[in-house]
C-alpha positions as CSV (number, residue, x, y, z in Angstrom):
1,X,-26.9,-8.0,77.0
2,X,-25.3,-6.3,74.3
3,X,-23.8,-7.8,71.5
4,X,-20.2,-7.1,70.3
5,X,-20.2,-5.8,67.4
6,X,-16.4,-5.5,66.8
7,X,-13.9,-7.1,64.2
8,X,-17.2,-7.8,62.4
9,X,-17.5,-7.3,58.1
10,X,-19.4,-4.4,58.0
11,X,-19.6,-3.3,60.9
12,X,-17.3,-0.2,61.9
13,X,-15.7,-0.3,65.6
14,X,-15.2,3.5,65.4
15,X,-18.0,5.4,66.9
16,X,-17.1,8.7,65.6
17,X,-16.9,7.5,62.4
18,X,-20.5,6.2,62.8
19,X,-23.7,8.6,61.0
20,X,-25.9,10.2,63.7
21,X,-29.4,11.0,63.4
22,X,-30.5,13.3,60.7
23,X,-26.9,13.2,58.9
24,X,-26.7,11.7,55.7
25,X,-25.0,12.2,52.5
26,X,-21.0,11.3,51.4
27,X,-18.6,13.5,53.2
28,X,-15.8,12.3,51.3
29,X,-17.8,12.3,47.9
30,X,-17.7,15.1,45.1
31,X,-18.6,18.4,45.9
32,X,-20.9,20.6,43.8
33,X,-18.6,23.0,43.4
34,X,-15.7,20.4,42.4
35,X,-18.2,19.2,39.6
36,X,-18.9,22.7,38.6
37,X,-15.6,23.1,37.9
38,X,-15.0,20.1,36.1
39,X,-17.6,21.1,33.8
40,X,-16.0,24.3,32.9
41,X,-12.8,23.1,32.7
42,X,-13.6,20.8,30.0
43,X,-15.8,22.8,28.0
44,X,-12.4,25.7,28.2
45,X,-10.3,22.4,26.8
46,X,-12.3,22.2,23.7
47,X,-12.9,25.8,23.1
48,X,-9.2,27.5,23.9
49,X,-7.1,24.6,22.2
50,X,-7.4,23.1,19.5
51,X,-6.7,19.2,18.5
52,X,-2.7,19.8,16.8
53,X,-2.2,22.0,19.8
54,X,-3.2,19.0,22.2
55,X,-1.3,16.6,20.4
56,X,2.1,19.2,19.6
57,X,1.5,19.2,23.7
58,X,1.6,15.7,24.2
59,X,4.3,14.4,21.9
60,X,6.6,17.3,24.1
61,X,6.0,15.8,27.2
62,X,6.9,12.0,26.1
63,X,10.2,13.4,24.0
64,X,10.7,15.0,27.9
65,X,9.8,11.4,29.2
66,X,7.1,12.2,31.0
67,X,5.0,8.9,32.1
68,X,1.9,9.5,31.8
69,X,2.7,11.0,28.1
70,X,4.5,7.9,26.7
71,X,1.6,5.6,28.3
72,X,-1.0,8.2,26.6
73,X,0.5,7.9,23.2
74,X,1.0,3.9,23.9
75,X,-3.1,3.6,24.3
76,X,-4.0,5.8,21.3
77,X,-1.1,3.9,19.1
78,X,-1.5,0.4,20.5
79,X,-4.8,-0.3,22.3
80,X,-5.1,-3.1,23.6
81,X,-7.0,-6.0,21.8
82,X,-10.7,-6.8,23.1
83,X,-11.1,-11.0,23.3
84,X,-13.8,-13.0,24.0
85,X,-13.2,-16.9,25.7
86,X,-16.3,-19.2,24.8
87,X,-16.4,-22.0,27.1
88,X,-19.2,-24.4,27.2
89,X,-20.5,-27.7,29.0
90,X,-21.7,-30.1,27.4
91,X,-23.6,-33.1,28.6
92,X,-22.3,-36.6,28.2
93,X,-19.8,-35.2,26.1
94,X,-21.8,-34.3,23.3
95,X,-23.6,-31.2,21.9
96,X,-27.2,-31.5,20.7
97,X,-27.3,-29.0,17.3
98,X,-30.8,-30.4,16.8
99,X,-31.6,-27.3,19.1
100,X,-30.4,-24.7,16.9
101,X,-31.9,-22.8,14.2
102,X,-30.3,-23.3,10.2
103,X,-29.3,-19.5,10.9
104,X,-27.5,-19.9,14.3
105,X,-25.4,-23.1,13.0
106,X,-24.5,-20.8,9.8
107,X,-23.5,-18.4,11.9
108,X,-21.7,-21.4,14.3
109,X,-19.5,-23.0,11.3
110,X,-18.8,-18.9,10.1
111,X,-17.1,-18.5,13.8
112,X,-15.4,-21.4,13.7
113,X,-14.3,-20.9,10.3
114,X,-12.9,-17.9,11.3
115,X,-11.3,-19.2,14.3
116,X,-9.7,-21.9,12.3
117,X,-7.8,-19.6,10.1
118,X,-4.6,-19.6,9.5
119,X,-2.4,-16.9,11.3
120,X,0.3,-15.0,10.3
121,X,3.1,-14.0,12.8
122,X,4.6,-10.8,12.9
123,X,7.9,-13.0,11.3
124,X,5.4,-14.0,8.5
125,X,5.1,-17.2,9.0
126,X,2.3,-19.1,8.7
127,X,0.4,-20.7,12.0
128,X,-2.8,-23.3,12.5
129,X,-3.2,-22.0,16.3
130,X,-3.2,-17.9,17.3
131,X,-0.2,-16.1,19.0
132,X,-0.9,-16.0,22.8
C-alpha cells in the first residue's frame, strides 16, 4: 500500500514540480551569464565613475527623496551599533574564579570596569546604567 505522502514537511504534493531522473541543478538559481554580467558591471562601476561622482549621485537622489538614497546615506552616517549580551549560569548561585587564569580575571575586572562606567546622555548628563 502506498503511503500518503501529502500535507507532509518536506515533502512536495506537486508532481510536476518534482526532479526526474537525470535532472539536477537549480532552475531558479543564478545563471552564468547573470553572474557574468554582474562581474562586468561592477568592475565598469569602479572604472567609469569615480568616488565624488558616486556620492554627487547619491546626495541628488535623497534631496529628490528617493528611499533607498536617504536609507543609503542613513547606514554610512549612522550605522548601527554592534552589542554583545553576556549571560551566564551559574551553579548554586555562585561563580568559581579559582578556574581562571590571573590574565583572564585582569581581563574580567577591565570589562567590567568598562561596563561600569559612567555614561553620558546625549543631554550631558551623567548616568551609572547605559541608554537602552
Amino acid at each position: 500500500m502506498k503511503r500518503d505522502t501529502r500535507f507532509q514537511p518536506g515533502v512536495s504534493g506537486n508532481e510536476t514540480a518534482k526532479w526526474k531522473p537525470g535532472q539536477s541543478g537549480n532552475r531558479a538559481g543564478k545563471s552564468k551569464r547573470r553572474a557574468q554580467f554582474e562581474e562586468t558591471f561592477n568592475e565598469a562601476l569602479i572604472t567609469e565613475g569615480s568616488p565624488e561622482e558616486a556620492a554627487k549621485l547619491l546626495w541628488e537622489a535623497a534631496r529628490s527623496k528617493k528611499p533607498w538614497a536617504i536609507q543609503e546615506l542613513c547606514r554610512r552616517f549612522a550605522p548601527q551599533t554592534q552589542s554583545l549580551e553576556l549571560i551566564h549560569e551559574v551553579e548554586n548561585g555562585t561563580l568559581d574564579y579559582s578556574k581562571l587564569t590571573d590574565e583572564q580575571i585582569k581581563q574580567l575586572e577591565a570589562i567590567m570596569e568598562q561596563a561600569c562606567a559612567q555614561f553620558v546622555s546625549p543631554e550631558g548628563r551623567e548616568s551609572q546604567t547605559p541608554p537602552v
